[in-house]
Each structure stands twice: as structure tokens, then as C-alpha cells.
C-alpha positions in Angstrom: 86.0 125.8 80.1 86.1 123.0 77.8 89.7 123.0 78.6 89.6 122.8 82.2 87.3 119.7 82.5 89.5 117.9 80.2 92.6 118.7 82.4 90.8 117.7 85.5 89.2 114.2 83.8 92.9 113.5 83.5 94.2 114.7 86.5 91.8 112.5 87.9 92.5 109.2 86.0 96.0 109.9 87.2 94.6 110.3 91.0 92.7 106.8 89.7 95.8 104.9 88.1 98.0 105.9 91.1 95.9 104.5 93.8 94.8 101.1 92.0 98.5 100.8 91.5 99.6 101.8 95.3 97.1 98.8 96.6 97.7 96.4 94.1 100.4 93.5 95.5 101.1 92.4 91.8 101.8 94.3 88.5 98.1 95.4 87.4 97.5 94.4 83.4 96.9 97.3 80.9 93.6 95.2 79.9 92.6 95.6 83.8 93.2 99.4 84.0 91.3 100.2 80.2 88.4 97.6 81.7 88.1 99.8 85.4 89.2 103.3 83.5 87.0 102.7 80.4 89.3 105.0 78.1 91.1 104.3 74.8 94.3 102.3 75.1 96.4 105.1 73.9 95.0 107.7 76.3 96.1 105.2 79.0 99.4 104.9 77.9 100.1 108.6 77.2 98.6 109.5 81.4 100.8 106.7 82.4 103.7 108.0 80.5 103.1 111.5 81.9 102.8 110.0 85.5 106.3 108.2 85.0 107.2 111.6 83.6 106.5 113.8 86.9 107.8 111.0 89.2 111.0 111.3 87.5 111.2 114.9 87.4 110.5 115.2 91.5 113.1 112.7 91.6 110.3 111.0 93.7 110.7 107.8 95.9 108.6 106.2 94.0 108.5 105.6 90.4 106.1 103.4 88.0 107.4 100.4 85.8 106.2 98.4 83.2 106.4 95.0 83.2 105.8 93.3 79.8 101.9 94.4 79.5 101.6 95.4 83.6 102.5 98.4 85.8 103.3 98.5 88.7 104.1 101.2 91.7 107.6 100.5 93.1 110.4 102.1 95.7 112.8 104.5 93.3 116.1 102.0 94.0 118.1 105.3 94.1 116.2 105.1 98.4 117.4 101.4 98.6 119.8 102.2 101.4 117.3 104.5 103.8 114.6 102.1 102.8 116.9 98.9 103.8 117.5 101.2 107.4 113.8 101.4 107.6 113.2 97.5 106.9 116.2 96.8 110.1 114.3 99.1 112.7 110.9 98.1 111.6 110.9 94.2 111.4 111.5 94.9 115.2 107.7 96.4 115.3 106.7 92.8 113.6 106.5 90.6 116.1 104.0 87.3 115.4 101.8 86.9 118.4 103.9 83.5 119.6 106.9 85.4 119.6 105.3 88.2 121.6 103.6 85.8 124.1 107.2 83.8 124.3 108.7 87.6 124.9 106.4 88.2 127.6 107.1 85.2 129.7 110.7 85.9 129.0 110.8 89.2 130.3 108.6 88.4 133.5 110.3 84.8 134.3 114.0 85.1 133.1 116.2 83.9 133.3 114.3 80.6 132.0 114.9 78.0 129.9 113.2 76.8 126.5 111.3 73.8 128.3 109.9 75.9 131.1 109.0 78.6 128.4 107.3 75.0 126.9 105.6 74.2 129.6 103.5 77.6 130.4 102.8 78.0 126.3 102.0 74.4 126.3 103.7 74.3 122.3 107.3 74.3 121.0 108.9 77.6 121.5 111.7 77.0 118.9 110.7 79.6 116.0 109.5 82.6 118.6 112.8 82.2 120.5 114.8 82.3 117.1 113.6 84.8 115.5 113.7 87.0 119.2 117.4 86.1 119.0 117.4 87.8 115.1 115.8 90.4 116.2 118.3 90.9 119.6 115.4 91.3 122.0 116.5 88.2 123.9 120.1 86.3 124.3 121.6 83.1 125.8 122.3 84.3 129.7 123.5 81.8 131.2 123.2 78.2 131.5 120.8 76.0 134.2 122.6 73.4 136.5 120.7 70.9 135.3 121.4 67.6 133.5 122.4 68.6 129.8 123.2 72.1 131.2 120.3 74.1 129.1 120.2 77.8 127.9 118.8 80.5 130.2 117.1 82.8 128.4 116.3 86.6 129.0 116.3 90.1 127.6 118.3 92.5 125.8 118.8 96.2 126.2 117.4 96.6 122.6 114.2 95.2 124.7 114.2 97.6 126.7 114.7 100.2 124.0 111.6 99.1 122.0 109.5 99.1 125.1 110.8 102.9 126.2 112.0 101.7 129.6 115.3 101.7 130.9 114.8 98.5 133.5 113.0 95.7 134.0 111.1 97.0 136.9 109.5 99.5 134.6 107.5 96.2 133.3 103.4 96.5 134.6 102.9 94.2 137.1 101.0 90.6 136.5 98.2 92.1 138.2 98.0 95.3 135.8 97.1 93.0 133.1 94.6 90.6 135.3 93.0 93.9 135.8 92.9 95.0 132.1 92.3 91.7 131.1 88.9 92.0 133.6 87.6 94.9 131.7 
């Protein structure tokens, strides 16, 4: 019985010692782990060998490294090239709340140019509409007959894509959102 409790105290510090070290942004220090564990130094070494020990034997995607006297919980780089897949569809999810308002207006008024985009924001538009051009939602479409000829902007089909519809008319109405907006 003796056994068992002892086998599940440490199963548990490893439960303990993997979630501190899936949260934690920066490498945490062994002095921080004995301080919240409040077990010898040694004992914390030998569960954190052992966790390196079964990551590596699942080949698991993610592995534990030490880093002068830190750990830290890291991406096994033998996943680099799904997790690099995974970083190109899902910086298209990340969209700052600029960039979604300057998308929106886009979509509803294109093709438009930068200063009429300007003037319903009311604030430069120069970083949203960039980084919607990285991100191929929008494109250059054209260009106004105006004096210095500017861009007209206006979506992509990898908009379209994002938003699961296959035209522009799919878009809710103006009045859809007055109406949730009311709510």
C-alpha cells in the first residue's frame, strides 16, 4: 500500500511539473519548482528526468529542455514542418480588431480606396490594410480615376474561404448587424 501512494505522489508531481511548465511563457527555475513542489532537489530532478524519459519514448510532440538551471515545455522540432503548416492557416484566424473593422468596410464598400476606408474609421488604415494584403484576404483591384490614380481595394477568394461563403452576397446585410447590434 505503501507502494502505491508513493507511485501516485509522483505521478502527481509529474501531472504538477507538466502543467506549471505548459502555462509558463518563460523557462521556469529549478529554485521555483522545489519552492511550489516543496520536495528535495534530487527528487525533482530524477521526476523530471523520467518525464523527459516517456516524452521521448512516445516520440511525443512535445518534449521538456533544460536551460542552464530552467525547464521549459517545448514543440518536439522533429513537428517543425506540420507545426509551421499550422502557424500559415492559423495567423489567418488572428486578425487585430482594426484589421477586422478595415476588412468589414472593405468587403461591404469595395472596391474603395485607402482614404475613403480613412475617412469612415476616422484613423490611418496603413497597418490593417498591410497585413490584410499578407494575409491575402484583400488585393489591389483596380485603380480610381482620380488625381494621383489611387489603389482600389477589395477581397480575395481566400476571404471568402475563411468566411465559408462562396460570394459576396452571402455577406449579412447592414441591417442584420443594426439589428444584433440592438439587442
Amino acid at each position: 500500500m505503501e507502494a502505491m501512494n508513493l507511485f501516485n505522489k509522483k505521478e502527481q508531481i509529474k501531472g504538477i511539473i507538466e502543467s506549471l511548465l505548459f502555462i509558463a511563457e518563460k523557462p521556469i527555475s529549478t529554485k521555483i519548482l522545489l519552492t511550489i513542489l516543496n520536495i528535495s532537489e534530487s527528487h525533482l530532478k530524477e521526476i523530471i528526468f523520467e518525464l523527459m524519459e516517456e516524452y521521448k519514448l512516445r516520440n511525443s510532440g512535445i518534449i521538456i529542455i533544460k536551460i542552464e538551471d530552467s525547464y521549459q515545455m517545448v514543440t518536439n522540432p522533429e513537428y517543425a514542418e506540420w507545426i509551421k503548416i499550422f502557424q500559415k492557416i492559423h495567423t489567418h484566424n488572428k486578425l487585430s480588431e482594426q484589421a477586422l473593422e478595415t476588412l468589414a468596410i472593405i468587403a461591404y464598400r469595395q472596391p474603395i480606396t485607402k482614404a475613403e476606408i480613412e475617412k469612415i474609421r476616422g484613423i490611418n488604415s496603413d497597418y490593417a490594410i498591410k497585413s490584410l494584403i499578407e494575409k491575402k484576404l484583400i488585393k489591389i483591384v483596380g485603380k480610381k480615376e482620380l488625381p494621383g490614380r489611387p489603389f482600389l481595394y477589395g477581397t480575395t477568394k481566400e476571404f471568402l474561404k475563411l468566411f465559408g461563403i462562396s460570394s459576396l452576397n452571402e455577406l449579412p446585410g447592414l441591417t442584420d448587424f443594426q439589428k444584433i447590434n440592438a439587442a
